[in-house]
C-alpha positions in Angstrom: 19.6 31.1 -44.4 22.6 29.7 -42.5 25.7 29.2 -44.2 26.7 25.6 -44.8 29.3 25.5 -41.9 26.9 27.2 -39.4 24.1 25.1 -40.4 26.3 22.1 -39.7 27.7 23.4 -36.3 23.7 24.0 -35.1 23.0 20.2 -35.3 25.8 19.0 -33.9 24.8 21.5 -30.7 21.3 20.5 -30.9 22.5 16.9 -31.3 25.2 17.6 -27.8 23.0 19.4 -25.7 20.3 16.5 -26.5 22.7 14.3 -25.0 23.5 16.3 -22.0 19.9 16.6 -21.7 19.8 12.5 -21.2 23.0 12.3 -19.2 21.5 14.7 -17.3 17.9 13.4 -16.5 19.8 9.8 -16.0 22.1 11.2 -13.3 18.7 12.9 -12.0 16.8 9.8 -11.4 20.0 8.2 -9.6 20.5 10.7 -7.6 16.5 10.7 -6.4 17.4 6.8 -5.9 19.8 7.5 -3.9 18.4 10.1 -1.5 14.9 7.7 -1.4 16.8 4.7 -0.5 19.2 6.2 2.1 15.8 8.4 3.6 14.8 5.7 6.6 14.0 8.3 9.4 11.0 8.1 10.8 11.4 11.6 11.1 10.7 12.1 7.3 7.9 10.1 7.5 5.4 12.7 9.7 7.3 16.1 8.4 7.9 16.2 4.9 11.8 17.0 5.3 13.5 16.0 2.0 10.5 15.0 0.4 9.9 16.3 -3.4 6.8 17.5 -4.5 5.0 15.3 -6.7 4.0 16.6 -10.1 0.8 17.0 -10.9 1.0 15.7 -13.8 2.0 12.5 -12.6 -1.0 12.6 -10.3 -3.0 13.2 -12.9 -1.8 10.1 -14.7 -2.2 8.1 -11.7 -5.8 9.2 -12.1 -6.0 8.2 -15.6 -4.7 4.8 -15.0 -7.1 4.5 -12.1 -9.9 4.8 -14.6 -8.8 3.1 -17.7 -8.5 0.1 -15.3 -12.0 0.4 -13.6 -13.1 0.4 -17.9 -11.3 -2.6 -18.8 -12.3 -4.8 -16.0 -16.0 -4.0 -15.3 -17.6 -3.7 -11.3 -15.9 -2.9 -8.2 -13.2 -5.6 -8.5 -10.7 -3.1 -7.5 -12.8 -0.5 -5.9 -10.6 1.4 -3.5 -12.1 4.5 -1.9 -9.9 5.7 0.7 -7.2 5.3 -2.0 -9.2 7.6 -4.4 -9.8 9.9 -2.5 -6.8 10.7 -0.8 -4.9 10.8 -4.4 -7.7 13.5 -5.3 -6.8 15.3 -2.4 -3.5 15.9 -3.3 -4.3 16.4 -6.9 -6.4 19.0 -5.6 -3.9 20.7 -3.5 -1.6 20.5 -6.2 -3.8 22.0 -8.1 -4.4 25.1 -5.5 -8.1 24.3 -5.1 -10.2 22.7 -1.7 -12.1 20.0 -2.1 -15.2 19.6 -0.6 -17.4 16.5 0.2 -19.4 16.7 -3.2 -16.1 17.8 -5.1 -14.4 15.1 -3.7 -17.6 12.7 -4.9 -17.7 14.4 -8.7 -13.6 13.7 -8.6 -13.2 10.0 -7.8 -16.8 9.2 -9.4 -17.6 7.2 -5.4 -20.9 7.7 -3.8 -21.4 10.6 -1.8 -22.6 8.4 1.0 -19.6 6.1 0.4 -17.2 9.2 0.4 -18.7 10.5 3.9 -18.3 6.6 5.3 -14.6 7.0 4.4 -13.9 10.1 5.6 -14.8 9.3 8.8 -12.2 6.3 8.7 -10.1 8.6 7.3 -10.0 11.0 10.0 -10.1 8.1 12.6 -6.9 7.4 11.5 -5.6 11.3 11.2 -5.4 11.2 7.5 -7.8 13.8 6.7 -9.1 16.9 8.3 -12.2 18.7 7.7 -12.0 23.0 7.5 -16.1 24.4 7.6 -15.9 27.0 4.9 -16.7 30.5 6.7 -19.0 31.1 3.9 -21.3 28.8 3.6 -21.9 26.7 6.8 -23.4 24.0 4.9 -19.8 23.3 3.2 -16.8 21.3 4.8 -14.1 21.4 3.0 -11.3 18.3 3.3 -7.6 18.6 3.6 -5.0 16.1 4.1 -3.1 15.8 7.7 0.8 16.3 7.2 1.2 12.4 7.9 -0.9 11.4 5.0 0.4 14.0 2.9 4.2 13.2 3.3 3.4 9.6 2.8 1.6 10.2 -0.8 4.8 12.5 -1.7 7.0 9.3 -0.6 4.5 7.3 -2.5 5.0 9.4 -5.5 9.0 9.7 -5.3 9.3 6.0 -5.1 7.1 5.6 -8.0 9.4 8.1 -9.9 12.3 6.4 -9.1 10.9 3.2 -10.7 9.5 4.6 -13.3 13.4 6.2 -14.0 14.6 3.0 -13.5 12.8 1.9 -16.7 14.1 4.4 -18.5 17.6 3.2 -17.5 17.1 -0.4 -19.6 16.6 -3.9 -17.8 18.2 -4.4 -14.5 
């Protein structure tokens, strides 16, 4: 047992370094601001310069979100596949996996059928590209193109940078 002085010297640390903990994660999220809203090459744009990494865990709630909608309002009125499935293919390079056609079907709960039609828009438009698997011939697997990619981590730093802005109190 701590001594009464020592005891009361621990919370007050635990009570500072709780507050540099917030000063710290406010000056964070400015400073991510900042660097977002001054980033306007079009150089960033196809090759990931400056560019954070999104969290998976983000992703992953970006997911969620994506589903609890599709349960509260009922049908397709917000069906958006190419959406889906390019947010699946970062969560699964994130996660250090491939996704494959089914995979990518199983992830984002679309149509196989559907996912194939979109893939080929997808790679119409250099967003996707497809890898055969040099095990199995019947497998493609599906990667994004360094264009989509940078533009989902873009995506994904803005959204941070809202999201901090919350945390910072009304505007």
């Amino acid at each position: 047992m701590l001594p009464v002085s020592e005891h009361e010297n621990f919370g007050t640390s635990k009570r500072q370094l709780g507050q540099l903990n917030e000063e710290v994660q406010r000056l964070t999220a400015k400073l991510a601001r900042l660097s977002i809203s001054s980033a306007t090459s079009p150089f960033l744009k196809t090759t990931g310069v400056n560019l954070p990494v999104p969290s998976r865990r983000l992703v992953e709630d970006l997911i969620r979100l994506r589903g609890r909608r599709s349960e509260l309002f009922e049908g397709d009125l917000f069906s958006d596949p190419p959406w889906d499935i390019l947010v699946a293919l970062l969560h699964g390079e994130l996660s250090g996996g491939r996704l494959s056609i089914g995979d990518l079907a199983k992830a984002t709960g679309i149509a196989q059928t559907t996912v194939m039609r979109w893939l080929a828009t997808l790679a119409d438009q250099r967003l996707i590209v497809r890898r055969p698997d040099h095990y199995d011939s019947r497998r493609v697997y599906i990667e994004l193109t360094i264009t989509s990619r940078d533009a989902l981590y873009r995506f994904f730093a803005e959204m941070t940078v809202m999201l901090a802005a919350w945390e910072d109190g009304p505007a």
